[in-house]
MMTF fields as JSON, N, C-alpha, C and O atoms, coordinates in Angstrom:
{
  "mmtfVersion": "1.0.0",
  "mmtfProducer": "UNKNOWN",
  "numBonds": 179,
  "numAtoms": 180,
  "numGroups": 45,
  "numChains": 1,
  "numModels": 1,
  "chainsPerModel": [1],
  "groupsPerChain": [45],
  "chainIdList": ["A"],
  "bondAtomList": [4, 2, 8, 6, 12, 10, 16, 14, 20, 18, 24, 22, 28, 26, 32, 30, 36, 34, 40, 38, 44, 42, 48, 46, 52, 50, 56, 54, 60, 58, 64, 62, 68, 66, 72, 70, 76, 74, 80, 78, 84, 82, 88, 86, 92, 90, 96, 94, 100, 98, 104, 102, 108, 106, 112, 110, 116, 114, 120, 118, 124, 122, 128, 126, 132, 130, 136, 134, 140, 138, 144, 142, 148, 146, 152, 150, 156, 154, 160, 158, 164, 162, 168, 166, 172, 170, 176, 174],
  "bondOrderList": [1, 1, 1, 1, 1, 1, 1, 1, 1, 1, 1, 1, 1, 1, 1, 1, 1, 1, 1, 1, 1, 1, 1, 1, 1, 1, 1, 1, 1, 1, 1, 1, 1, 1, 1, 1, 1, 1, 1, 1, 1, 1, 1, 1],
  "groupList": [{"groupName": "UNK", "atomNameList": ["N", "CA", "C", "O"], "elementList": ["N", "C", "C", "O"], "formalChargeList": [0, 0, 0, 0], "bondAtomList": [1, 0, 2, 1, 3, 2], "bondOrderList": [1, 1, 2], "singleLetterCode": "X", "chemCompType": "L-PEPTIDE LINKING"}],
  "groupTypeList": [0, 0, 0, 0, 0, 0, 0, 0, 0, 0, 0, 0, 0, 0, 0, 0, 0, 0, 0, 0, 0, 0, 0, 0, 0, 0, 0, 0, 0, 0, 0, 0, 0, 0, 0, 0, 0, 0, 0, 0, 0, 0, 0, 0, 0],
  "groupIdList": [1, 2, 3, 4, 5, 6, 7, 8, 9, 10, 11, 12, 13, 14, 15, 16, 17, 18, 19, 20, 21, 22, 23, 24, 25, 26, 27, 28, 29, 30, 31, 32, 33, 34, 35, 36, 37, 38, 39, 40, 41, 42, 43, 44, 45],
  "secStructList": [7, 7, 6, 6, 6, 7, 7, 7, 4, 4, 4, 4, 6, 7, 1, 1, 1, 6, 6, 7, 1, 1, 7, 7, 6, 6, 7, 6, 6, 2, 2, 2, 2, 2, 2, 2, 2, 2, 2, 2, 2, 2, 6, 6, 7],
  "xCoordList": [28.204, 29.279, 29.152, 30.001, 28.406, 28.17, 27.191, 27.628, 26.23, 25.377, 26.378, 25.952, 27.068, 27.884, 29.06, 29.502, 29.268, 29.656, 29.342, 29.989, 27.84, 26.461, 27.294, 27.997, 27.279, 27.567, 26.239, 25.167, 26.664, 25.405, 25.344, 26.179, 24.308, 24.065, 25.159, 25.391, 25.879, 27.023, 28.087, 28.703, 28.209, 28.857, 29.067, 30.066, 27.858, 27.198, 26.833, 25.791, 27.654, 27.198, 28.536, 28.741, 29.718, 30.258, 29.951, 28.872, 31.21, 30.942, 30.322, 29.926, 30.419, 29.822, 27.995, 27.119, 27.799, 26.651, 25.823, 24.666, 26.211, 25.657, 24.871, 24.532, 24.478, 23.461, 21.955, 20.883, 22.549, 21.402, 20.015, 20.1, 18.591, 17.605, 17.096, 16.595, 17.517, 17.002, 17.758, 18.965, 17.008, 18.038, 18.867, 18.23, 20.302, 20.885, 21.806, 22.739, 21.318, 21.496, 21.423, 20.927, 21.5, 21.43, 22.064, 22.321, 22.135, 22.748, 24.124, 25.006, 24.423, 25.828, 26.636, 27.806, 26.077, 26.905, 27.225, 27.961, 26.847, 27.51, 28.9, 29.737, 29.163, 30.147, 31.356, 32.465, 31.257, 32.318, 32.99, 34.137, 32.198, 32.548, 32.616, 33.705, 32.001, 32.028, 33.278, 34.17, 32.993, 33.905, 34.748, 34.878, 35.5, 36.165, 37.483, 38.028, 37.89, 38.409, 37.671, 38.126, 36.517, 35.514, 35.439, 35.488, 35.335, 34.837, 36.186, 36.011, 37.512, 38.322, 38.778, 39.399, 38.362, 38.385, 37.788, 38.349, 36.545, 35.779, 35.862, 35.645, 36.404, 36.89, 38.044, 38.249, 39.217, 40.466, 41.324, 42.054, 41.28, 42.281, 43.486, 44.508],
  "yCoordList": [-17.48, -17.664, -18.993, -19.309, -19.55, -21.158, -20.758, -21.29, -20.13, -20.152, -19.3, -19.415, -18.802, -18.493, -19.418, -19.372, -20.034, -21.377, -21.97, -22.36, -22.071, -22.629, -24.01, -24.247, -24.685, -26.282, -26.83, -26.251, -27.991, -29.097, -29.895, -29.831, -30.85, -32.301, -32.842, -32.925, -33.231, -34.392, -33.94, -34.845, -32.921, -31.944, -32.265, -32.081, -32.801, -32.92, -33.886, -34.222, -34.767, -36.993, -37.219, -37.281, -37.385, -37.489, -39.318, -39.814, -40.064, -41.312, -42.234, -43.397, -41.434, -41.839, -41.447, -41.838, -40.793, -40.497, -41.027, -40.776, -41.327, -41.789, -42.67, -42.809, -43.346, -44.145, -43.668, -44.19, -42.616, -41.737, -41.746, -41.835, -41.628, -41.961, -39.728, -39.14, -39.32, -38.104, -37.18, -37.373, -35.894, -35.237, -33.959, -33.036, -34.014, -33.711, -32.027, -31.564, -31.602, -30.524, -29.187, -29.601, -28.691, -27.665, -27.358, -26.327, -29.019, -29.219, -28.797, -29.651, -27.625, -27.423, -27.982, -28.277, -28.169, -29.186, -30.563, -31.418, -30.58, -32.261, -31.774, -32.66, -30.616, -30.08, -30.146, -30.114, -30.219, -30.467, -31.884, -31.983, -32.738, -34.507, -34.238, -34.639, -33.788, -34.326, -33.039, -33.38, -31.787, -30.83, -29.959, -28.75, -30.83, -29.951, -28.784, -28.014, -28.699, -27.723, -26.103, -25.054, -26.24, -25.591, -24.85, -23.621, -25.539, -24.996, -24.265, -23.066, -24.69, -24.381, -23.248, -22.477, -23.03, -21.643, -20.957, -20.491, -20.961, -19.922, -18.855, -17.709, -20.401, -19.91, -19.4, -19.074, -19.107, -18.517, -19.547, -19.056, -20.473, -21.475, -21.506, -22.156],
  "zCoordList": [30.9, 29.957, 29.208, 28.374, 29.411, 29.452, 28.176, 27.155, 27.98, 26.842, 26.021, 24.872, 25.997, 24.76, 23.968, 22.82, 24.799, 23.675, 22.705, 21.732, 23.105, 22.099, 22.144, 21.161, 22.913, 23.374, 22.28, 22.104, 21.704, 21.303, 22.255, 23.157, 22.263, 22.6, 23.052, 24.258, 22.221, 22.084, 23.414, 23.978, 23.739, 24.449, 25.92, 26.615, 26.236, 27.507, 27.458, 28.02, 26.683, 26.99, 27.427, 28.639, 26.415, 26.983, 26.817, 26.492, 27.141, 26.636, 28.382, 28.461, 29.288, 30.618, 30.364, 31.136, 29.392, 29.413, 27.918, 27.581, 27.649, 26.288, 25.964, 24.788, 26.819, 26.592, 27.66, 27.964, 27.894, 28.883, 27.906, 26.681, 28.706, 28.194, 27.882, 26.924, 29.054, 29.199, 28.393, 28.249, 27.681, 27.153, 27.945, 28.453, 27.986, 28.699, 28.379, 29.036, 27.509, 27.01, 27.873, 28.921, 27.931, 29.13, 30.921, 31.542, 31.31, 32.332, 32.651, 32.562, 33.001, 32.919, 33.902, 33.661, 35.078, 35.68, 35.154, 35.648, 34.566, 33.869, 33.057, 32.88, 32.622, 32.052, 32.923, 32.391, 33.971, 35.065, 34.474, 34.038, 34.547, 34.2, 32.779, 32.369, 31.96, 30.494, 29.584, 28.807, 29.949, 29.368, 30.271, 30.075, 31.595, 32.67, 31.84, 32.631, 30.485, 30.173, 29.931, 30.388, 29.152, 29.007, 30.498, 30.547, 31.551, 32.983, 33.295, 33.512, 33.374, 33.599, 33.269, 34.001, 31.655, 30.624, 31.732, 32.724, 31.421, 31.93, 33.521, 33.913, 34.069, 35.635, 35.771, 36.94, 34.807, 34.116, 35.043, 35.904, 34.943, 35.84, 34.745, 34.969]
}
């Protein structure tokens, strides 16, 4: 459900992550910390 969002980049920094060296795109667990509504949607909380 997570690839149908079509999340960018920016999505998954997050200002705890933003000066990260690696690109962080895909990691959906970081979506927990950076977009916990998104997760919340999805899990119908």
């Amino acid at each position: 459900m997570i690839p149908q969002r079509k999340l960018e980049k920016p999505a998954f920094r997050d200002e705890r992550f933003k000066a990260w060296r690696k690109d962080l795109k895909g990691h959906d667990d970081l979506l927990n910390i950076t977009q916990p509504a998104i997760i919340e949607e999805i899990q119908g909380k």
